[in-house]
Structure formats: C-alpha cells, structure tokens
PyMOL commands that place a pseudoatom at each C-alpha (Angstrom):
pseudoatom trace, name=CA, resn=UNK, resi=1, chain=A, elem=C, hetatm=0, pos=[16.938, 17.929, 99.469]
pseudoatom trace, name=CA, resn=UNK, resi=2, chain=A, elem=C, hetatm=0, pos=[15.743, 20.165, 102.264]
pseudoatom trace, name=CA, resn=UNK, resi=3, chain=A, elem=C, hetatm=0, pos=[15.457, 23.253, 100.118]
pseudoatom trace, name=CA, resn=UNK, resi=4, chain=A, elem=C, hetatm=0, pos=[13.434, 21.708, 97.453]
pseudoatom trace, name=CA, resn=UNK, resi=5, chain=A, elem=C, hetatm=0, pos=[11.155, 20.589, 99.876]
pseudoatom trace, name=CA, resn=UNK, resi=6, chain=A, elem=C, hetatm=0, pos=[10.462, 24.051, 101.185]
pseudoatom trace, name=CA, resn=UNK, resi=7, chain=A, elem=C, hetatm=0, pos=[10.275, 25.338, 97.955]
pseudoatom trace, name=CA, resn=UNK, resi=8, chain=A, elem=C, hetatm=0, pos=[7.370, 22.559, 97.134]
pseudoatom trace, name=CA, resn=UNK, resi=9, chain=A, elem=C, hetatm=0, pos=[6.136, 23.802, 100.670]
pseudoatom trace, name=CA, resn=UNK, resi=10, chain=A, elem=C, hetatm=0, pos=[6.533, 27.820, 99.683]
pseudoatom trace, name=CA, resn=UNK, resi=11, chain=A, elem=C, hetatm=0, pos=[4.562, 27.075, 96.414]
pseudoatom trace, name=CA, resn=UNK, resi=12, chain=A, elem=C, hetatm=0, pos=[1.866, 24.721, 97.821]
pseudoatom trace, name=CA, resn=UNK, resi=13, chain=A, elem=C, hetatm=0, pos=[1.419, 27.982, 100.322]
pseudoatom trace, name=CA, resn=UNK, resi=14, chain=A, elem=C, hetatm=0, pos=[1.057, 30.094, 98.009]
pseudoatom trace, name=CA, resn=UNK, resi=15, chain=A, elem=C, hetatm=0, pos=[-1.135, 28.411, 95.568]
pseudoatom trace, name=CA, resn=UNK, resi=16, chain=A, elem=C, hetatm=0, pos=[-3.441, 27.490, 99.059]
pseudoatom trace, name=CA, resn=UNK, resi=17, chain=A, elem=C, hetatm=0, pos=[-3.284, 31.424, 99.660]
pseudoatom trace, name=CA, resn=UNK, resi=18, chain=A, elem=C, hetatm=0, pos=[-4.426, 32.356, 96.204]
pseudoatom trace, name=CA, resn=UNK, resi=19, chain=A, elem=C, hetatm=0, pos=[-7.233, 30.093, 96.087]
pseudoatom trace, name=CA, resn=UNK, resi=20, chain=A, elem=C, hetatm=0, pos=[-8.520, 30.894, 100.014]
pseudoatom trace, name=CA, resn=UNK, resi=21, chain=A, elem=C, hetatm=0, pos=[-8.942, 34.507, 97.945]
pseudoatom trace, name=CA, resn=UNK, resi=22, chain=A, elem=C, hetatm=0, pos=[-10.211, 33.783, 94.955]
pseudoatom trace, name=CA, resn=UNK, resi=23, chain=A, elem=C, hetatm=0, pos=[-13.154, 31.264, 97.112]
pseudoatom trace, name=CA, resn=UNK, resi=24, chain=A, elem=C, hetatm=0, pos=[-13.323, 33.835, 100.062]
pseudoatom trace, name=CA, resn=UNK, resi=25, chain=A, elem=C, hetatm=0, pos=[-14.599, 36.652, 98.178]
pseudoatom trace, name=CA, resn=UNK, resi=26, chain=A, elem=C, hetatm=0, pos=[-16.058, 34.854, 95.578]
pseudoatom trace, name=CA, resn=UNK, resi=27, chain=A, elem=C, hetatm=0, pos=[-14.074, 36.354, 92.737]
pseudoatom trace, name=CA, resn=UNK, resi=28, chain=A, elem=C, hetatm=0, pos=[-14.817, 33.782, 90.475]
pseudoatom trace, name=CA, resn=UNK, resi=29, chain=A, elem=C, hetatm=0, pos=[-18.440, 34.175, 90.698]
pseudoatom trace, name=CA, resn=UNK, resi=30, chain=A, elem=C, hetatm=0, pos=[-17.645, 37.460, 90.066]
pseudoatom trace, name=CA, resn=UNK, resi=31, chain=A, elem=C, hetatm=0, pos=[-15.596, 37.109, 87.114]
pseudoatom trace, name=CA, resn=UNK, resi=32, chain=A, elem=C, hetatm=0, pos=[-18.666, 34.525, 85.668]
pseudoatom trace, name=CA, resn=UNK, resi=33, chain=A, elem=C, hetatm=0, pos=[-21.420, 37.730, 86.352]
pseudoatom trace, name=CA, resn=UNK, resi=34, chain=A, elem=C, hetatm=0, pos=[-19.604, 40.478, 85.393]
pseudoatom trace, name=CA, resn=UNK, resi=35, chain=A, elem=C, hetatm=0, pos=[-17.444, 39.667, 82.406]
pseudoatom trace, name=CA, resn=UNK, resi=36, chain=A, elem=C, hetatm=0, pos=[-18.627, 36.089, 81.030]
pseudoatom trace, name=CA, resn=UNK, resi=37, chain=A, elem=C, hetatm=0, pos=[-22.134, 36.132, 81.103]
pseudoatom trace, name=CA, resn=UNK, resi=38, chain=A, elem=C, hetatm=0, pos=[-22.258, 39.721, 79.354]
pseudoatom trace, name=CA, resn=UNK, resi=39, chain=A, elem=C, hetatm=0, pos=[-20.426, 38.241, 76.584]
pseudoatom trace, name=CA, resn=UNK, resi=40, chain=A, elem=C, hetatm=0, pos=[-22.180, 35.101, 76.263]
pseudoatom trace, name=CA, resn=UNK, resi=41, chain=A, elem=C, hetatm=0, pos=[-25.238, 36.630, 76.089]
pseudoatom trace, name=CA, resn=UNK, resi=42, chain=A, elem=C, hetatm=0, pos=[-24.104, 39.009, 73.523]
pseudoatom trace, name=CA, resn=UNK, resi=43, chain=A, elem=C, hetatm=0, pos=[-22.888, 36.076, 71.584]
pseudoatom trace, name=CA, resn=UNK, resi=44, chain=A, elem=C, hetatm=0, pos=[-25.664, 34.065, 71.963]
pseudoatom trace, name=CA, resn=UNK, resi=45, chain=A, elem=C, hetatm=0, pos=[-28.366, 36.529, 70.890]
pseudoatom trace, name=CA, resn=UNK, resi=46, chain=A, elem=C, hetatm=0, pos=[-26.582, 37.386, 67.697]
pseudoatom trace, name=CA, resn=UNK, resi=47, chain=A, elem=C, hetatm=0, pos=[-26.600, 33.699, 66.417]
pseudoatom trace, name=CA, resn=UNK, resi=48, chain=A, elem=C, hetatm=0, pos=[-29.226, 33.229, 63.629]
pseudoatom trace, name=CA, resn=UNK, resi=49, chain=A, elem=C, hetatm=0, pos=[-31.950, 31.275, 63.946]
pseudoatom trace, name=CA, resn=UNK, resi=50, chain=A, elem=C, hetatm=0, pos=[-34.438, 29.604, 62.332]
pseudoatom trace, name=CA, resn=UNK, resi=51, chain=A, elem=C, hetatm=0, pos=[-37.996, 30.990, 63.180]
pseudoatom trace, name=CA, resn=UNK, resi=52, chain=A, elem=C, hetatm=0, pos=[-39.934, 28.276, 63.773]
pseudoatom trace, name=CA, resn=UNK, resi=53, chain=A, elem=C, hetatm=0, pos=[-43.617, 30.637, 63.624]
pseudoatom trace, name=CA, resn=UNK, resi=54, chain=A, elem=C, hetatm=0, pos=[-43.095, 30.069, 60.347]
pseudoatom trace, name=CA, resn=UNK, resi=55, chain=A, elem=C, hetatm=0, pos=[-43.172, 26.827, 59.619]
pseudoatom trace, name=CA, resn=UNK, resi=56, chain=A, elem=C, hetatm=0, pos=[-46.471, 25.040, 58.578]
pseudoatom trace, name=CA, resn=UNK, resi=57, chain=A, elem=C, hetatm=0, pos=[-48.077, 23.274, 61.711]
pseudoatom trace, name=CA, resn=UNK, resi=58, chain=A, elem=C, hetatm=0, pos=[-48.223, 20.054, 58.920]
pseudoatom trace, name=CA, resn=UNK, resi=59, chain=A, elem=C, hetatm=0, pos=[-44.335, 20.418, 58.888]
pseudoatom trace, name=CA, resn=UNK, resi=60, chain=A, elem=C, hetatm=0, pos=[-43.533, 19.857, 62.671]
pseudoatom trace, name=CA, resn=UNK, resi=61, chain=A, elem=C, hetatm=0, pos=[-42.526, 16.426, 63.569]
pseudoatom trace, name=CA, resn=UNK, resi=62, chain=A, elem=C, hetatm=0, pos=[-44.837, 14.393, 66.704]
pseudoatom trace, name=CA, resn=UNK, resi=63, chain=A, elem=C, hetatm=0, pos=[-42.652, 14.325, 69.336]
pseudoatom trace, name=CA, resn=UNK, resi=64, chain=A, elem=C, hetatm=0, pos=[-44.802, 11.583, 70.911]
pseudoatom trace, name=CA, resn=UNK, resi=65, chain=A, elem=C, hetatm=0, pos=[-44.680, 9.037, 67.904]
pseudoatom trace, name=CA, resn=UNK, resi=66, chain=A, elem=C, hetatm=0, pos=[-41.229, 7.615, 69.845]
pseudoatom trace, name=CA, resn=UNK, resi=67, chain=A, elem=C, hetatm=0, pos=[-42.948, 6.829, 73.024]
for i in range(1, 67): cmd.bond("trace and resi %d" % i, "trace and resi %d" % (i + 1))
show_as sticks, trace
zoom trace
C-alpha cells in the first residue's frame, strides 16, 4: 500500500512540475501566438463569404424592428 502511494505522490510531483513550467514561462501563451493563431488566421481568411456591398440597401433587414 505504501508504494502505490508514493507512486500517486511521484506522479502528482511530476504532473505539479510540468505545469509550474508550462505557467512559469508562459509556454502556452506561446504555443496560442506562435503556432495557433497563425493557423487560425490562415483558416479564417480563406473561408468564403458573402459580400454584403452588394446587396441592395432595400434588401437588409431593420435590426431595430425587434426592440
């Protein structure tokens, strides 16, 4: 019973370590700026849409008619 308890202790220390890093330096920021925003944008500005200077100004619906 005693060694499975240090193992749950060994892992919990270890999991605590990896995380003080990860928070510490801010690698997860990091990861979000460098490598996930690059390709979200990318993905994003390829999607088609619909361009909305050309639709007729009698077209467009009043937005304040609900209020």
């Amino acid at each position: 019973m005693k060694k499975f308890i240090f193992t749950i202790i060994k892992i919990a220390a270890i999991l605590y370590g990896i995380l003080f890093l990860i928070f510490f330096f801010d690698l997860d920021g990091k990861l979000l700026y460098y490598f996930w925003e690059p390709n979200a944008v990318a993905h994003f500005d390829k999607m088609k849409r619909k361009d909305n200077t050309k639709t007729p100004y009698s077209q467009k619906k009043n937005v304040s008619e609900n209020f």
